[in-house]
C-alpha positions as CSV (number, residue, x, y, z in Angstrom):
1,X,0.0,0.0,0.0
2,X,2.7,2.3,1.2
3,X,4.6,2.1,-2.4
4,X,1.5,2.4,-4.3
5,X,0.5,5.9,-2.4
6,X,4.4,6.7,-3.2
7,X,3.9,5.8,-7.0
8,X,0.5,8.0,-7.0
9,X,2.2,10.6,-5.7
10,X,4.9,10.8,-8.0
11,X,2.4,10.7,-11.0
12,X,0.4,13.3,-9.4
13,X,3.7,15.8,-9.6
14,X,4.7,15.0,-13.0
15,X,1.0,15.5,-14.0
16,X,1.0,18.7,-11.8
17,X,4.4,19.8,-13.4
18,X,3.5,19.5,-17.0
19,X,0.0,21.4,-16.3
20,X,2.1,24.2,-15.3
21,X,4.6,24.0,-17.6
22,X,1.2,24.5,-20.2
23,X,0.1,27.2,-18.6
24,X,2.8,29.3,-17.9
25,X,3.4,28.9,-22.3
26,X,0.3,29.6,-22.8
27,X,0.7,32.6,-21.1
28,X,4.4,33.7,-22.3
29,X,3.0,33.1,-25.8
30,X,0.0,34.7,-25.2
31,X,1.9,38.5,-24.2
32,X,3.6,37.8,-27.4
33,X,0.4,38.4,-29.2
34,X,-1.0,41.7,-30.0
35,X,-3.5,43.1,-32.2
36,X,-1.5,43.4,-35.6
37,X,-1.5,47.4,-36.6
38,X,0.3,46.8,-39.8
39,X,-0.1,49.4,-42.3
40,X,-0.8,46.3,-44.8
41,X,-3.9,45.6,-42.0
42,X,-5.3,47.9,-39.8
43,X,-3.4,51.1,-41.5
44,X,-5.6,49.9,-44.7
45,X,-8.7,49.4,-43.2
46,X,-8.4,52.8,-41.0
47,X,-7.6,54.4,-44.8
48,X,-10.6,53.2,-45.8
49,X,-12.9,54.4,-43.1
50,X,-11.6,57.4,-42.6
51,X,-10.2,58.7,-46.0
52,X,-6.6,59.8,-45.5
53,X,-4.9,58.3,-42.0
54,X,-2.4,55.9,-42.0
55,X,-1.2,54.1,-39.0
56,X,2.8,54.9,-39.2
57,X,5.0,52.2,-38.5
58,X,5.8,51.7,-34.7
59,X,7.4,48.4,-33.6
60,X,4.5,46.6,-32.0
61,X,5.4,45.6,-28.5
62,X,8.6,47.4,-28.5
63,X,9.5,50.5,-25.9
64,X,10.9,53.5,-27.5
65,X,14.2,54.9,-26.8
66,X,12.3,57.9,-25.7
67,X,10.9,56.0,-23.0
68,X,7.6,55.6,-25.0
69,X,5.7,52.3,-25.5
70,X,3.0,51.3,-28.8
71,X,-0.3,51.4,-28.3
72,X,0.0,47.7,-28.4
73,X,2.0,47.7,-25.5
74,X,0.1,49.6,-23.6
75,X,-3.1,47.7,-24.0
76,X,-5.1,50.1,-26.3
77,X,-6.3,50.7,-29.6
78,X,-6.6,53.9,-31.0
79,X,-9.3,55.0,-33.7
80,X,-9.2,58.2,-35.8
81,X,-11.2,60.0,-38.1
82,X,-10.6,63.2,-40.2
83,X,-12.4,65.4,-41.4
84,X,-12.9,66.7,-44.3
85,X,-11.1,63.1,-45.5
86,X,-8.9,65.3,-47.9
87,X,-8.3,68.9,-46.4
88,X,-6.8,71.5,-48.4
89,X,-4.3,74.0,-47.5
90,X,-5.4,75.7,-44.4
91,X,-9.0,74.7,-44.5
92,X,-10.5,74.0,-41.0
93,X,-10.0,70.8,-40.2
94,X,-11.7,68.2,-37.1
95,X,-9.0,65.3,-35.9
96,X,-10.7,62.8,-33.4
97,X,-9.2,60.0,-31.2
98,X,-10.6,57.5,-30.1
99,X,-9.2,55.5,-27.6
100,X,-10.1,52.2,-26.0
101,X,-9.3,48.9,-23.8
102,X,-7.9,46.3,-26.5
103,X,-9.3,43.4,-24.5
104,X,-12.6,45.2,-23.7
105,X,-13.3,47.4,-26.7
106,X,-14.2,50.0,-23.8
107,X,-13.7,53.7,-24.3
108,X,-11.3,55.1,-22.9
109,X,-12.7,58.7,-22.2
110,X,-9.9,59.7,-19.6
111,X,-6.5,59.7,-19.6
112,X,-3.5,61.0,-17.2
113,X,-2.7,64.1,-16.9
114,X,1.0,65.1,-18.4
115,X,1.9,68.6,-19.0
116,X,-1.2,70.1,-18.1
117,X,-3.2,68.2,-20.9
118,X,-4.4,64.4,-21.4
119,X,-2.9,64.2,-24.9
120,X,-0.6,65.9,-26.7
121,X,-0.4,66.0,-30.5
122,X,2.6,67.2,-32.8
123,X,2.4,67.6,-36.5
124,X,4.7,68.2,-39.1
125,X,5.0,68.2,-42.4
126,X,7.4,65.6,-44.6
127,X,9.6,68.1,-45.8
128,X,9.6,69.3,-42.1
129,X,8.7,72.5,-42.8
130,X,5.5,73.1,-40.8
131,X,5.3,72.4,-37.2
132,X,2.5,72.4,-34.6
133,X,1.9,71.3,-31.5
134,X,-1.8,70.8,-30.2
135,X,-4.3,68.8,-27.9
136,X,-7.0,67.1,-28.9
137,X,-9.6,67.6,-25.5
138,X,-12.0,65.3,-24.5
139,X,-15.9,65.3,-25.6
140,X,-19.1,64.3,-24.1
141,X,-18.5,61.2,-26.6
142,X,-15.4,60.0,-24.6
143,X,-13.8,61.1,-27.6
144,X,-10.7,63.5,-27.7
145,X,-10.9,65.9,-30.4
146,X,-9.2,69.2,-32.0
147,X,-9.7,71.9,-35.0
148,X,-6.3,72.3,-36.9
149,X,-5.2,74.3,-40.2
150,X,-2.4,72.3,-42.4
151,X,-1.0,75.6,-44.0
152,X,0.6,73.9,-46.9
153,X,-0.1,71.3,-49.4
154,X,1.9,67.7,-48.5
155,X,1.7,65.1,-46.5
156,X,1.9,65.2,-42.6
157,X,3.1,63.3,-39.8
158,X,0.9,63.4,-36.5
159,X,2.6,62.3,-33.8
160,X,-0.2,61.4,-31.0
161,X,1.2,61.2,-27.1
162,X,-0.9,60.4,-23.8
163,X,0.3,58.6,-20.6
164,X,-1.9,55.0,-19.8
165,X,-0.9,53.4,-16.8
166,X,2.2,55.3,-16.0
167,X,4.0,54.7,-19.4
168,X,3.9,57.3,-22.5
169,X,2.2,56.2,-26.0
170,X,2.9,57.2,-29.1
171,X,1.1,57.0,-31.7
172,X,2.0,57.7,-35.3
173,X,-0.7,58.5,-38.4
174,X,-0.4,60.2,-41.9
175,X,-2.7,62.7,-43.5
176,X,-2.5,64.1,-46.8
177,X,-3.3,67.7,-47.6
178,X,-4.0,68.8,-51.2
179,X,-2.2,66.3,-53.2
180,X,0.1,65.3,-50.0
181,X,3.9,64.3,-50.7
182,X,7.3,66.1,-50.1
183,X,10.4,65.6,-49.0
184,X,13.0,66.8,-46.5
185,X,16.3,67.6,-47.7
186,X,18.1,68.8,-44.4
187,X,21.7,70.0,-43.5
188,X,23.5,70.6,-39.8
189,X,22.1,74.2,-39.1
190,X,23.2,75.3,-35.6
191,X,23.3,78.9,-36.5
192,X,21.8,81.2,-34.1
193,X,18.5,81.9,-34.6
194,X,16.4,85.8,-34.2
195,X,13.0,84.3,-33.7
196,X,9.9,86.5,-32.2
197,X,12.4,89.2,-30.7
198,X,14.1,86.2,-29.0
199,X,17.8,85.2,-30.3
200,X,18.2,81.7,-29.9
201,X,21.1,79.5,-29.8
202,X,22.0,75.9,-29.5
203,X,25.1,74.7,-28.2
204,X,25.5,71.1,-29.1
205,X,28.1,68.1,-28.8
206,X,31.0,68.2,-31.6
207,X,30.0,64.6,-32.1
208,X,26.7,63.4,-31.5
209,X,26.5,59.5,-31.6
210,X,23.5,57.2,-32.5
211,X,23.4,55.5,-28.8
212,X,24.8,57.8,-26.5
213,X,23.1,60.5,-24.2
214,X,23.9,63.9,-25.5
215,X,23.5,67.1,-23.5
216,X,22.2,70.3,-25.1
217,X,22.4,73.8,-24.2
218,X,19.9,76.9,-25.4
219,X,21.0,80.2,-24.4
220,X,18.6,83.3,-24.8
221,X,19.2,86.8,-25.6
222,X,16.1,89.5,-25.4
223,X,15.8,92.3,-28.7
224,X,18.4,94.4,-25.9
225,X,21.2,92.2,-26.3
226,X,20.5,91.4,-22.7
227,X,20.0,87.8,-20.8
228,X,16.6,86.6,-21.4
229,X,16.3,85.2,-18.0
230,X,12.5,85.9,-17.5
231,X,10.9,82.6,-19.6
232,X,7.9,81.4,-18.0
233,X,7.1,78.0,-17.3
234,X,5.1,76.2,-20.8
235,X,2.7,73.5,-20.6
236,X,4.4,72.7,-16.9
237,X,8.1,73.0,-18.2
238,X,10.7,75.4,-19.0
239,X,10.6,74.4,-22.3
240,X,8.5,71.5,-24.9
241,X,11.3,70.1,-27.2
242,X,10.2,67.7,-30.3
243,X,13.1,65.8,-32.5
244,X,12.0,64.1,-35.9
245,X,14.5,62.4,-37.7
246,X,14.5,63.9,-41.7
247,X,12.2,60.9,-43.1
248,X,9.8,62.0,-40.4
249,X,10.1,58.0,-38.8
250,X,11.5,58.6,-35.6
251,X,10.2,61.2,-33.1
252,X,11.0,62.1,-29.3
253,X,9.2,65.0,-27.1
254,X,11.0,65.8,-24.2
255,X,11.5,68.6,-22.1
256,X,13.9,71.7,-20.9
257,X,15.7,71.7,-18.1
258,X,16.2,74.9,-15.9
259,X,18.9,74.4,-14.1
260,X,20.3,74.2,-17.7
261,X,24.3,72.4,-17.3
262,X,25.9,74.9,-14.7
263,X,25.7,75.9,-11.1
264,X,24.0,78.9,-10.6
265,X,20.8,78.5,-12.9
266,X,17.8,80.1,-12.6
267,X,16.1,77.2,-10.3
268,X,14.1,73.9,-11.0
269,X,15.6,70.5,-11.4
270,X,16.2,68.0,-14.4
271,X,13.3,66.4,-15.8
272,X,14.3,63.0,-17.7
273,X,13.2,60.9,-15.8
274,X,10.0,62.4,-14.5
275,X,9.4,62.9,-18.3
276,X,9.9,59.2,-19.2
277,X,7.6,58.1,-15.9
278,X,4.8,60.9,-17.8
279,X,5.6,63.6,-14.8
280,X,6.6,66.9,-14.9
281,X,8.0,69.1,-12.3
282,X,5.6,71.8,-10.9
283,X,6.8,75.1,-12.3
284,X,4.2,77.0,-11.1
285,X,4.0,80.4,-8.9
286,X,5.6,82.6,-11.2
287,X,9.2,81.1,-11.4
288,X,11.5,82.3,-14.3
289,X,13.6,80.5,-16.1
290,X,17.4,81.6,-18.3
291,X,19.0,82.4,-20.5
292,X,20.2,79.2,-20.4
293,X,18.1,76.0,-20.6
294,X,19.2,72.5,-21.3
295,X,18.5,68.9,-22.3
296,X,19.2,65.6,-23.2
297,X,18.5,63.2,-25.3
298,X,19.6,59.7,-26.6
299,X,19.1,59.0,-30.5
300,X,19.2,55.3,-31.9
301,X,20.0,55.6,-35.7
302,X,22.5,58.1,-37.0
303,X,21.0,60.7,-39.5
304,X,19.7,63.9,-39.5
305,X,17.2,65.6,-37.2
306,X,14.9,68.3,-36.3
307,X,14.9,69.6,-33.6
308,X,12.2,72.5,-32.4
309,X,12.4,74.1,-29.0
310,X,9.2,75.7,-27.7
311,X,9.8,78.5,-25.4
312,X,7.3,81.1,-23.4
313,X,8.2,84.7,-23.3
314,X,6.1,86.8,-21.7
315,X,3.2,84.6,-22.5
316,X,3.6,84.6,-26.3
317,X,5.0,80.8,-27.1
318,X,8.2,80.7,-29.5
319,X,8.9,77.9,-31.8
320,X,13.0,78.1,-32.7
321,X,13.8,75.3,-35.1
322,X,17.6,73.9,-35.3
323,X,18.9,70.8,-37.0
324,X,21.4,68.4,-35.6
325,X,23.5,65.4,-37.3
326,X,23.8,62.1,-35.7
327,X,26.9,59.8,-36.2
């Protein structure tokens, strides 16, 4: 009797053993699989409904250097509409998200808070001419929508952010405007800038390379020749800078810091990792910020990029482009 309970036993663990071994597969396999946003797929069928979005390619599943995750990653799915389908040249235009639980199909009607808005939305242009940054708001539909203006004819990158769960999405979509198209055709320009009274420069690495943190530094002049050391704080930060690279693939948003890279700043503290977490220091109560304010960033491919800094001066919001090479 003894060795028979013994031999039961044993075949109980094995049996136990492989059950688990099943499970936990099933399971390992199963956070594997994702909704497929393939631009031969979804992209298509999105094209379709709503006549000129594209899903842009993001690598399902994979985290961003920027600290940003897919929608897939994050659980979501994320519907658009446009319209009109095919805007013209600065012709009033309605952009709506939606977004919603991908197991669930639930909307999704609020999200985090991250630099005083619940989704932030860049556009530019594919010759990277035109920039805006704007935020869709949230609707009595659970929808989050915005009215935009493409001012010139080509196609457009909009680059869609929102924090879910603590991580930062991105996602990226297409429009065309007019007939859509264009092209960048960039070259290192790190020549000081003179841009709404403001004169802007960057100071930048000699060498920037794909894969290690560089540190940046703006310095600010007013229309006197004299320290612009009374910035304001925008959208929570000292300063909103985007980087595209020049096929309009890769994008980061990250933010200004005010202690810029020496002693003696004008206050506040680095935000990198508060920005990756989708934080962001309180910069309220009138603080100032200059003439110097810095960042950093990591980029992954070597190329060229754009790099727009978004500053506030006396409330009026300056937009100084610059672009960097990447070795």
């Amino acid at each position: 009797m003894k060795t028979y309970t013994k031999r039961l036993g044993l075949v109980g663990l094995l049996v136990a053993t492989v059950l688990a071994l099943a499970s936990y597969a099933t399971v390992a396999g199963g956070s594997m699989q994702g909704i497929d946003h393939s631009p031969g797929e979804t992209g298509a069928e999105e094209k379709a409904d709503h006549g000129s979005m594209d899903q842009g390619s993001m690598n399902d599943g994979a985290e961003g250097a920027s600290g940003t995750v897919s929608p897939v990653e994050a659980g979501v799915e994320i519907e658009t509409r446009v319209e009109p389908a095919s805007p013209a040249p600065g012709e009033s235009t309605d952009l709506t998200y939606r977004v919603s639980e991908a197991e669930s199909g639930e909307a999704i009607s609020e999200l985090s808070v991250d630099h005083e808005r619940q989704m932030h939305l860049i556009a530019v242009s594919r010759d990277l001419e035109q920039f805006q940054h704007i935020h869709p708001e949230p609707g009595a539909s659970g929808d989050f929508a915005v009215t935009a203006a493409f001012p010139a004819e080509g196609t457009y990158a909009l680059f869609d952010e929102f924090v879910r769960d603590g991580r930062k999405v991105l996602d990226r979509r297409e429009v065309e405007v007019g007939a859509g198209g264009g092209a960048a055709s960039l070259r290192p320009d790190l020549e000081t800038k003179t841009v709404d009274g403001l004169t802007v420069s960057l100071e930048a690495p000699e060498e920037i390379r794909a894969g290690e943190e560089a540190a940046f530094t703006y310095t600010l002049e007013k229309g006197d020749g004299t320290p612009a050391d009374d910035l304001e704080p925008y959208l929570g930060a000292p300063a909103h800078v985007a980087i595209v690279s020049e096929d309009t693939q890769e994008f980061a948003h990250t933010h200004g810091e005010a202690d810029a890279l020496e002693e003696g700043g004008s206050g506040g503290h680095s935000e990198t990792e508060a920005a990756e977490e989708g934080e962001h220091a309180d910069h309220d109560g009138g603080q100032n910020f200059g003439p110097e304010i810095g960042f950093h960033h990591t980029f992954e491919t070597p190329g060229l990029y754009k790099v727009w800094a978004q500053l506030n001066h006396h409330g009026d919001v300056t937009t100084v482009p610059f672009v960097v090479e990447i070795t």
